[in-house]
NUDO-597021 format. One record per residue: residue in three letters; y, x, z of N, C-alpha, C in turn. Coordinates in steps of 0.2 Angstrom, whole numbers, padded with zeros to 4 digits, always signed. Each point is the difference from the previous one (the first is absolute). Last residue first. Layout:
BEGIN
ALAYXZYXZYXZ;...
***
This chain:
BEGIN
UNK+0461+0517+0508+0001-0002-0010-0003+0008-0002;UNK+0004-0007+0024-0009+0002-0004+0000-0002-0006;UNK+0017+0008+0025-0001-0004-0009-0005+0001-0001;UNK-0001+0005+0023+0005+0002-0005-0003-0003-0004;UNK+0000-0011+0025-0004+0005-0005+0005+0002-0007;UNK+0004-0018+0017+0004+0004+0000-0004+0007-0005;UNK+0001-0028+0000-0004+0006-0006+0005+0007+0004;UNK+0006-0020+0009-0007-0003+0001-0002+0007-0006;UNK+0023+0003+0003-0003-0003+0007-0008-0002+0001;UNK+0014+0003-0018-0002+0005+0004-0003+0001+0004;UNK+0007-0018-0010-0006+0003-0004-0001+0006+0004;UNK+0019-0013+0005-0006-0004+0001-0006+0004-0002;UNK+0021+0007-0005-0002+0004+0007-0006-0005+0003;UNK+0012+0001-0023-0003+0004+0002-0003+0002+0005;UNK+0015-0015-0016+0000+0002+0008-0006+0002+0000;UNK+0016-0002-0026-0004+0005+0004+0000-0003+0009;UNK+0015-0003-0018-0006-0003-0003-0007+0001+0006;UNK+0024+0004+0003+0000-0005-0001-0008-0003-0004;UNK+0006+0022+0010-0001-0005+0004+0001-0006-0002;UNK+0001+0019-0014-0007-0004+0004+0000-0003+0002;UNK+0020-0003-0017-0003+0006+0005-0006-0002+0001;UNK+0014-0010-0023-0005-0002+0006-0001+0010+0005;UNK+0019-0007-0018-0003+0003+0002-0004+0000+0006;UNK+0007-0020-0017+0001+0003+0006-0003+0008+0001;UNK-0005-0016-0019+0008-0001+0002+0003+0006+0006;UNK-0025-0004-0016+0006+0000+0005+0007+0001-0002;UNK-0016-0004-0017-0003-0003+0004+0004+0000+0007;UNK+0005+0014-0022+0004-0008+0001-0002-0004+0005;UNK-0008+0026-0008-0003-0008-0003+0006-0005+0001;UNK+0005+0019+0013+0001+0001-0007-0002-0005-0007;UNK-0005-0005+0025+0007+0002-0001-0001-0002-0009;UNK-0020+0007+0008+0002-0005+0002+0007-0005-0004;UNK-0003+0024+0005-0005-0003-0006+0001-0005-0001;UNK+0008+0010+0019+0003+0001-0006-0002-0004-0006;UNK-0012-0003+0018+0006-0005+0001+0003+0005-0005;UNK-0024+0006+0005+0000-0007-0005+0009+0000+0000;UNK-0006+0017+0016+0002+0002-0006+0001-0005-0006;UNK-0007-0005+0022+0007+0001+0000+0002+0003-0006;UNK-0024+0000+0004+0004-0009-0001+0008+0000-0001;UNK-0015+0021+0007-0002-0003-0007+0006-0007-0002;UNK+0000+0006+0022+0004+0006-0005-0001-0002-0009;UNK-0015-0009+0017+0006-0003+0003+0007+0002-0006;UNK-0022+0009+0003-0001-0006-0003+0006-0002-0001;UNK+0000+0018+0009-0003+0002-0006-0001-0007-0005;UNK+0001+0000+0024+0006+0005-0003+0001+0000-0007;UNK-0018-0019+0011+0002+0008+0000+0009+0002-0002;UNK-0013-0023+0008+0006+0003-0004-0001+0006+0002;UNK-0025-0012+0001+0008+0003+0003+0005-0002-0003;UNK-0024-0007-0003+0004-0005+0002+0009+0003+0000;UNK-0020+0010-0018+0002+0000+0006+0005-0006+0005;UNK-0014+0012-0023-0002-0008+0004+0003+0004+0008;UNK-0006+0010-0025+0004+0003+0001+0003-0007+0006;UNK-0015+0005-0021-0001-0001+0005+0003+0003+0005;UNK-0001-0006-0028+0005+0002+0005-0002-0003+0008;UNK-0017-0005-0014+0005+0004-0005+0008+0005+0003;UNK-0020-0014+0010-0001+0007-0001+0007+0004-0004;UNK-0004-0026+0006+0003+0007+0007-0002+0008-0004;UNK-0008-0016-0016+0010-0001+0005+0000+0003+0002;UNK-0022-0001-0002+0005+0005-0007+0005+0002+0001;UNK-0014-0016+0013-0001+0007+0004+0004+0005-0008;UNK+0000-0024-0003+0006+0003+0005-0001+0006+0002;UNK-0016-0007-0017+0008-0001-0002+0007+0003+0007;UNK-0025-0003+0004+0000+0007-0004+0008-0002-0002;UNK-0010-0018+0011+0000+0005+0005+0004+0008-0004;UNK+0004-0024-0013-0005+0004+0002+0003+0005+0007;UNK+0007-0027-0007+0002+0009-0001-0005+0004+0004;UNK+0000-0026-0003-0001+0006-0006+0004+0005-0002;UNK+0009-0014+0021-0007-0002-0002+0002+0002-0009;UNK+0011+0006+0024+0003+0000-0009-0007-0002-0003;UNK+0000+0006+0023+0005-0004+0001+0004-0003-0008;UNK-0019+0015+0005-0002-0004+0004+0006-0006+0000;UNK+0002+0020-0006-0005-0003-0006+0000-0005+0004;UNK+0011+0014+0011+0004-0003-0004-0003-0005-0005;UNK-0014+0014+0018+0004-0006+0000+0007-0004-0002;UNK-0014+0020-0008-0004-0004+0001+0002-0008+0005;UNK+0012+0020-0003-0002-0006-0006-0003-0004+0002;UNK+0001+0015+0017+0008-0003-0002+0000-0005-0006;UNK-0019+0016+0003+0001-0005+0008+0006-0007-0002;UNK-0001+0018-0013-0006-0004-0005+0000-0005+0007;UNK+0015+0021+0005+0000-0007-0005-0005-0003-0003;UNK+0007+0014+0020-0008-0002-0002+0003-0006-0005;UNK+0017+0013+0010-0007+0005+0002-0005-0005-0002;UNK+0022-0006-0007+0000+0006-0001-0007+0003+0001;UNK+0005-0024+0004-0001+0003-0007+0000+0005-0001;UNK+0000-0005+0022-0007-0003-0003+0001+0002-0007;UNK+0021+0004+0010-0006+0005+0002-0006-0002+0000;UNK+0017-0015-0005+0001+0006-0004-0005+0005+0002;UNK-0001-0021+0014-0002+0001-0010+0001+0004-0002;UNK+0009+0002+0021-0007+0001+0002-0005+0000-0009;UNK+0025-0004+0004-0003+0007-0001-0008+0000+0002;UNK+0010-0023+0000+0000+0006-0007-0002+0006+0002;UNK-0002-0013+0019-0002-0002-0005-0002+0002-0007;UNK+0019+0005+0015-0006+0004+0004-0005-0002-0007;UNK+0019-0011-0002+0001+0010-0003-0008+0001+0001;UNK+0006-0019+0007-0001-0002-0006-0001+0007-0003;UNK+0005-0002+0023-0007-0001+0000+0001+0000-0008;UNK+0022+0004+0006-0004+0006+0000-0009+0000+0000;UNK+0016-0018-0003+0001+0005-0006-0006+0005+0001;UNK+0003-0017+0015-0001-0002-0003-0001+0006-0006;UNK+0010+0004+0018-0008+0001+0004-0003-0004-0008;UNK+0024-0002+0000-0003+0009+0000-0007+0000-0001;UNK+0016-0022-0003-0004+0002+0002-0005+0006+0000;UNK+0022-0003-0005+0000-0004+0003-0005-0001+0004;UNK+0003+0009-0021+0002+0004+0005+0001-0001+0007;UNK+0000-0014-0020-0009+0000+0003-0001+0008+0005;UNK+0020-0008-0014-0001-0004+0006-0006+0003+0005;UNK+0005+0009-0022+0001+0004+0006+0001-0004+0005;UNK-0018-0001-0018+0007-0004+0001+0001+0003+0006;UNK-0018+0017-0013+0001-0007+0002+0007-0004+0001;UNK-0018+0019-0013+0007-0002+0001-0001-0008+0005;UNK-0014+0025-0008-0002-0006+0004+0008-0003+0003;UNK-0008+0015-0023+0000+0001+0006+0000-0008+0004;UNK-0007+0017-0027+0001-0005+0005+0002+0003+0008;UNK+0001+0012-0016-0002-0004-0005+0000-0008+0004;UNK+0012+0025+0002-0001-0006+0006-0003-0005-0005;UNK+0001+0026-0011+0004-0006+0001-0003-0006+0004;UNK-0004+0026-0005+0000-0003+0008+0003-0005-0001;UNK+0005+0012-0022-0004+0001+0005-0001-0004+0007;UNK+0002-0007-0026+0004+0000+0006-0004+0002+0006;UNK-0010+0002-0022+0005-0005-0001+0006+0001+0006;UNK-0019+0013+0000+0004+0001-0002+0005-0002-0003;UNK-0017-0005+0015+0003+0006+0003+0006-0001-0005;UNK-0017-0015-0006+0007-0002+0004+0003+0006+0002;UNK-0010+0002-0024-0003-0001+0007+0006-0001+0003;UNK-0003-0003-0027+0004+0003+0007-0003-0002+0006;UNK-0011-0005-0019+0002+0003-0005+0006+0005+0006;UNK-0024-0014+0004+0007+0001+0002+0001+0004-0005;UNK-0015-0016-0013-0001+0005+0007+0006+0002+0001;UNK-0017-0018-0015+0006+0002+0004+0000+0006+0003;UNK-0016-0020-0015+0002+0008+0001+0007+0004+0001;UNK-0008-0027+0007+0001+0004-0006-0001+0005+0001;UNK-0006-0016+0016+0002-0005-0005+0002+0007-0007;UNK-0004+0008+0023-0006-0005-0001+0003-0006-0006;UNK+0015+0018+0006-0007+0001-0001-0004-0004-0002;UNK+0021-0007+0010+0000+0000-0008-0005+0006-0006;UNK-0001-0006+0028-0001-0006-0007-0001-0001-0007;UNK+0005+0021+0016-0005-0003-0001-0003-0006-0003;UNK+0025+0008+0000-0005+0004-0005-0006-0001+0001;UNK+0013-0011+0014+0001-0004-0006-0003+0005-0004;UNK-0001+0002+0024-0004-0005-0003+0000-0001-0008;UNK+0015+0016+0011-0006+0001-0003-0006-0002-0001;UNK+0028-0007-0004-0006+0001+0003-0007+0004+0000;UNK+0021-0001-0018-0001-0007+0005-0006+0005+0005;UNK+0012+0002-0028+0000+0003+0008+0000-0003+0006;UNK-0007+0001-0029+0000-0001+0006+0000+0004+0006;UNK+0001-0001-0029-0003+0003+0004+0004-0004+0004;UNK+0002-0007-0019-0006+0007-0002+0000+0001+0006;UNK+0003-0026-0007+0003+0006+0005-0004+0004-0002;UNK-0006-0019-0008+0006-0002+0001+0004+0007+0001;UNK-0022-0002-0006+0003+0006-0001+0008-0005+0000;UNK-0021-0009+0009+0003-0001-0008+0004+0004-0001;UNK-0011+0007+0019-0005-0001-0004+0003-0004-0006;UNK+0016+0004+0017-0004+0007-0004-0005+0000-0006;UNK+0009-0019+0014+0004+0003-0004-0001+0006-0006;UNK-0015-0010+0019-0001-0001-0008+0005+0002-0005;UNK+0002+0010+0023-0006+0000-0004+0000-0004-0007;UNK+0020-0005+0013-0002+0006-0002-0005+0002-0005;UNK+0002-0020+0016+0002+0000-0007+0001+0007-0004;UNK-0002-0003+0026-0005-0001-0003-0001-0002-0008;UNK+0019+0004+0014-0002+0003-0002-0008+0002-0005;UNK+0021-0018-0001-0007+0002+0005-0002+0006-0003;UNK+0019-0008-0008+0002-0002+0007-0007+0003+0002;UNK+0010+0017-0014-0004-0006-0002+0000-0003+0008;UNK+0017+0016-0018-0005-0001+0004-0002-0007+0000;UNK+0006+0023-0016-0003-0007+0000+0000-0004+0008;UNK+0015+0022-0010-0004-0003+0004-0003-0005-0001;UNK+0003+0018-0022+0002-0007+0005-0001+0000+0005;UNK+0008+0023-0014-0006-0005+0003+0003-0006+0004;UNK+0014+0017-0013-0002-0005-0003-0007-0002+0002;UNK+0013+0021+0009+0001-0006+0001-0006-0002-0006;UNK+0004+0020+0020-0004-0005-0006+0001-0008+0000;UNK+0005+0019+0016+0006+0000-0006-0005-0002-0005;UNK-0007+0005+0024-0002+0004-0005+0005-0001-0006;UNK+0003-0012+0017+0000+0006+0003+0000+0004-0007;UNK-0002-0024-0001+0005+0003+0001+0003+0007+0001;UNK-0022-0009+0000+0004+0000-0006+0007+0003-0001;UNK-0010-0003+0022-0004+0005-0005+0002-0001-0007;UNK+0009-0018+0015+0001+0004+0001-0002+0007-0005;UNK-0011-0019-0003+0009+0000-0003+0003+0007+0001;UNK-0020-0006+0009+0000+0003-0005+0004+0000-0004;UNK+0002-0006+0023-0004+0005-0001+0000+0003-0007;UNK+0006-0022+0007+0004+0006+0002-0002+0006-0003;UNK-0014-0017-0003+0003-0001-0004+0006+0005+0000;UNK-0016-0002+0018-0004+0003-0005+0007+0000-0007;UNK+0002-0010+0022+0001+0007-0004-0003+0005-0005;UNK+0013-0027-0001-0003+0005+0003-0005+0009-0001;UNK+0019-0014-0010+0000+0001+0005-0004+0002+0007;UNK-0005-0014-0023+0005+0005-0001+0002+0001+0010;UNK-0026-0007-0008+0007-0003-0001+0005+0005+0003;UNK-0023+0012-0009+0002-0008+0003+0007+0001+0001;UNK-0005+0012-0020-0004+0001+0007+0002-0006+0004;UNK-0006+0011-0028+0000-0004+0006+0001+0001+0007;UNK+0009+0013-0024-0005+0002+0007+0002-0007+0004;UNK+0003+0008-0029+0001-0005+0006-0006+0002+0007;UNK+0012+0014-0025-0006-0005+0003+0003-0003+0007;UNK+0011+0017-0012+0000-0007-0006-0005-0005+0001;UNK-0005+0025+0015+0008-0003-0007-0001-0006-0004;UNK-0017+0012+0014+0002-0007+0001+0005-0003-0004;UNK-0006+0023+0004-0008-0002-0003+0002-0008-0002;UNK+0013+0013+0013+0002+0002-0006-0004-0004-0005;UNK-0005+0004+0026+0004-0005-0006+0003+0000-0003;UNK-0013+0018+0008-0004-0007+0000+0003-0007-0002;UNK+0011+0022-0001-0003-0002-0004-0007-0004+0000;UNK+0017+0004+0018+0003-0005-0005-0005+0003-0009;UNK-0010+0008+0022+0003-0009-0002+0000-0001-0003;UNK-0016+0019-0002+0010+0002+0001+0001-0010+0000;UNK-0023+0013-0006+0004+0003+0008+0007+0000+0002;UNK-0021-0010-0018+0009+0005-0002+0001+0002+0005;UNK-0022-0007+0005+0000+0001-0006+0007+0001-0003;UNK-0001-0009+0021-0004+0007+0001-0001+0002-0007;UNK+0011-0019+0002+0006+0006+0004-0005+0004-0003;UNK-0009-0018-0015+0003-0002+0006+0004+0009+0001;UNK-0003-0015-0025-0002+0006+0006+0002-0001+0007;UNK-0009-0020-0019+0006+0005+0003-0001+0005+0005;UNK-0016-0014-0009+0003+0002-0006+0007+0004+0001;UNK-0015-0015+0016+0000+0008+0000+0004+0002-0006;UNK+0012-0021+0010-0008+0002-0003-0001+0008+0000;UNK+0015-0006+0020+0002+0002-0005-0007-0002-0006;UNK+0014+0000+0029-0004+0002-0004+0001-0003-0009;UNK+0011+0008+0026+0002-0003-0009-0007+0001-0003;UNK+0007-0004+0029-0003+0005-0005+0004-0002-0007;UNK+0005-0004+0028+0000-0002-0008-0002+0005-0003;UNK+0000+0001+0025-0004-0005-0004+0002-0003-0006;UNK+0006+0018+0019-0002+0000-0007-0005-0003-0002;UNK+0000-0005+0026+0006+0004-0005-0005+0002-0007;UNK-0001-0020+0024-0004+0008-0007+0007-0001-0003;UNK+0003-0010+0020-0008-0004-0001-0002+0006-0006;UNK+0022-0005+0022-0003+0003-0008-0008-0003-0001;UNK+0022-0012+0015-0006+0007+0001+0000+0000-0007;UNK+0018-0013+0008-0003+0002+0007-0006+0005-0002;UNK+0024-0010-0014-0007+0004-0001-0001+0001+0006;UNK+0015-0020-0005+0001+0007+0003-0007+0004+0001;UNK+0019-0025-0007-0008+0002+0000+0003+0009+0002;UNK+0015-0020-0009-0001+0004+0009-0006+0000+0002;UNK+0015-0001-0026-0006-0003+0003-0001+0006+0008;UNK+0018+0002-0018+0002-0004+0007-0007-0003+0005;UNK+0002+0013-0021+0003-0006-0001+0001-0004+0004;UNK-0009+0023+0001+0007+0000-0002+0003-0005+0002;UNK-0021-0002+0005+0005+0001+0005+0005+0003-0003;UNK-0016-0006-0017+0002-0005+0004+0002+0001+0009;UNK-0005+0019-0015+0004-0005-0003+0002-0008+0003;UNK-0015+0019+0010+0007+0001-0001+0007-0004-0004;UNK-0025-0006-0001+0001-0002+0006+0007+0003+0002;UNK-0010+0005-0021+0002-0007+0001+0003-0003+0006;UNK-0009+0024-0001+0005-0002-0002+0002-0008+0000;UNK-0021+0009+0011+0007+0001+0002+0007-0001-0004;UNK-0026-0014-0001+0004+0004-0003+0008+0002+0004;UNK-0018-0015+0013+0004-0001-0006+0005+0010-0001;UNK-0012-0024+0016-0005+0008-0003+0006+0000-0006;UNK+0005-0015+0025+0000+0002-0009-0003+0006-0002;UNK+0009-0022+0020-0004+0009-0001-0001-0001-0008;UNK+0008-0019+0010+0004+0003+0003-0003+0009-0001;UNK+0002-0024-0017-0004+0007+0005+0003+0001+0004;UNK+0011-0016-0013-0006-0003+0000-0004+0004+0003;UNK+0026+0001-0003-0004+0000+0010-0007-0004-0005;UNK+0015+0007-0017-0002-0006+0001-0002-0003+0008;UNK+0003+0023-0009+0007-0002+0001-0001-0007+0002;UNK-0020+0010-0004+0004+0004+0005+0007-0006+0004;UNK-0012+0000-0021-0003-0006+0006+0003+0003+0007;UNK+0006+0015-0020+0003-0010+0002-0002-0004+0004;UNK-0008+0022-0001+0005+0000+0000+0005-0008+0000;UNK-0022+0004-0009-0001+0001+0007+0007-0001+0004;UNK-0002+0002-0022-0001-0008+0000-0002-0001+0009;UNK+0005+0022-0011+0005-0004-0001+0002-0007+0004;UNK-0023+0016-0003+0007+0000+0005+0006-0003+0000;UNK-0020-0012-0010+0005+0007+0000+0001+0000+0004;UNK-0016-0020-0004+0000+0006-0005+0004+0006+0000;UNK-0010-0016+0021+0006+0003-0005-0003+0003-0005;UNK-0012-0015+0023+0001+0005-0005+0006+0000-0005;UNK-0004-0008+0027+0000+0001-0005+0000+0003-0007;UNK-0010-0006+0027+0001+0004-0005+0002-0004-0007;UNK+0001-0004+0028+0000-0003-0008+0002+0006-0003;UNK-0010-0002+0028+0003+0004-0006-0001-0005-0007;UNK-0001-0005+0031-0003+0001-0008+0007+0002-0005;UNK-0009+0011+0024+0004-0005-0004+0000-0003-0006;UNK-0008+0020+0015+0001-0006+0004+0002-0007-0003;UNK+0000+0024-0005+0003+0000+0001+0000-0008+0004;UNK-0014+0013-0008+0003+0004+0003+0003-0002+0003;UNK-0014-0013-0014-0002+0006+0007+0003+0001+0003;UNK+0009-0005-0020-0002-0009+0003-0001+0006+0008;UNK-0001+0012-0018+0007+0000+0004+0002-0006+0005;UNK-0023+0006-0013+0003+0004+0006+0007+0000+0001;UNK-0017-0014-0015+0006-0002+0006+0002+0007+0005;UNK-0015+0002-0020-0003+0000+0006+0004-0003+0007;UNK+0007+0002-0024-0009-0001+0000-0001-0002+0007;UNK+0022+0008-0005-0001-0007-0001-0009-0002+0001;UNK+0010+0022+0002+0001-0002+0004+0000-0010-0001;UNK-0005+0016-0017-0004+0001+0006+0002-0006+0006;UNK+0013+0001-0018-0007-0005-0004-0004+0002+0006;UNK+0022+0010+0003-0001-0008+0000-0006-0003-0001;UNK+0008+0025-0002-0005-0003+0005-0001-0009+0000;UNK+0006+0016-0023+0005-0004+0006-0008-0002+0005;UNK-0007+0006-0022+0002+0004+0006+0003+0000+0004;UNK-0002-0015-0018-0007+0003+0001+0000+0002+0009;UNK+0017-0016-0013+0001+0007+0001-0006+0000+0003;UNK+0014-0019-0005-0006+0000-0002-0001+0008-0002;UNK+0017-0011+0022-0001+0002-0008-0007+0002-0004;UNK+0014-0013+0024-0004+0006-0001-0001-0002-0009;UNK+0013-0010+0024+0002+0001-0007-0005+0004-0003;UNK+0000-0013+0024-0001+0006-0002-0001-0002-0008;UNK+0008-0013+0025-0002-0001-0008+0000+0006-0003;UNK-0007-0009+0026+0004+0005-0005-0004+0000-0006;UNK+0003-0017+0023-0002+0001-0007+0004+0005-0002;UNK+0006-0009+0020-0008-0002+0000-0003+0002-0005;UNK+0023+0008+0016-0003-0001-0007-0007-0001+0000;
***
């Protein structure tokens, strides 16, 4: 193989924008790399199906919806957990001031919550917790980019939003916002992202596990020296501040390459759900989403979510 095509997403957080500054997987790996960008984990998932990637940054549910569909992709690593938030204008209460979910959505009756496109997890997610809680007459809104949120908010397309923790600090710097639910509480330990690739690409091990090496070393420059770690994303996004991404990482810091237990557990709960949506067909196992044994192998230390 003389080129790896890598699928990556306009996510703050995700090692990608580290790992493209500096060619570190060029380094590693001896070869050259094509980055390209998506607006979803969806649109991840097609490129997939397409052979246009053979690696992919992407949300775990959308990724079990296209191995439902017969897509032959297969989680090799993790990158953070609890990465959807809800945020809200201030005019609405958040948790700490009711102390009860479903009376933070209760707030939303007869209104609309944006979140990116149907299927992925962010939009899982909040279907899901509606459903939980037994509140009907709110809308899902969703949006191909995420990046359409914030002004949605600001024309009041949508009273509230679920997406990312880049997307409560954008939607900072344009209105008066604040999380109305933290990710703990949306879905605990949910895989906000993980490292998917085409299971051809199993074919080349030494390949996977230098691409893993690469990320884990990013996830451990964002975990122990984020402003380090911005400071060259900024580099890679011309008029984004040093302070925007040192926010990101803050919101939910939680930057690991593993599959933990915990990681892994969290994802297999998405298949009911899932299911119950209309999105699977199948009752997906681990093994079908999940090899795990390349990441062990270069991250044998304990988790660091």
């Amino acid at each position: 193989m003389k080129r790896l095509r890598v699928g990556y997403l306009p996510t703050l957080y995700h090692t990608a924008y580290v790992l493209k500054s500096g060619g570190w997987v060029e380094k590693q790996l001896g070869m050259e790399v094509e980055w390209r960008l998506y607006p979803t984990g969806p649109a991840i998932t097609k490129a997939f199906g397409e052979n246009h990637i053979n690696v992919g940054y992407i949300g775990l549910p959308p990724a079990m919806i296209a191995i439902d569909r017969g897509a032959s992709i297969v989680c090799v690593g993790g990158g953070h957990v609890e990465g959807t938030v809800m945020i809200a204008p201030e005019r609405f209460k958040a948790l700490g001031e009711l102390g009860d979910t479903r009376r933070v959505l209760e707030q939303f009756k007869g209104r609309k919550i944006g979140t990116p496109s149907r299927g992925s997890i962010h939009d899982v997610i909040i279907r899901d917790l509606l459903d939980k809680v037994g509140l009907a007459g709110i809308t899902v809104e969703n949006y191909e980019w995420a990046e359409f949120l914030p002004e949605a908010l600001e024309k009041g397309e949508i009273d509230g939003a679920v997406g990312t923790p880049s997307l409560f600090v954008a939607a900072s710097e344009q209105l008066s916002v604040k999380i109305v639910l933290p990710p703990d509480r949306l879905w605990p330990y949910n895989p906000s992202y993980g490292i998917l690739v085409r299971r051809e690409l199993e074919e080349h091990p030494q390949l996977i596990k230098g691409f893993l090496e690469a990320h884990k070393r990013a996830c451990t420059l964002i975990r122990e020296k984020p402003a380090e770690a911005a400071k060259l994303v900024t580099g890679e996004i011309s008029g984004l501040s040093l302070d925007f991404v040192v926010k990101t990482y803050t919101v939910s810091p939680k930057y690991c390459a593993l599959l933990s237990r915990e990681y892994i557990d969290s994802t297999i709960k998405f298949v009911p759900v899932l299911r119950k949506l209309g999105y699977l067909q199948k009752n997906l196992e681990e093994k079908d989403i999940f090899e795990a044994s390349y990441v062990e192998e270069i991250h044998p230390e304990a988790p660091h979510y």
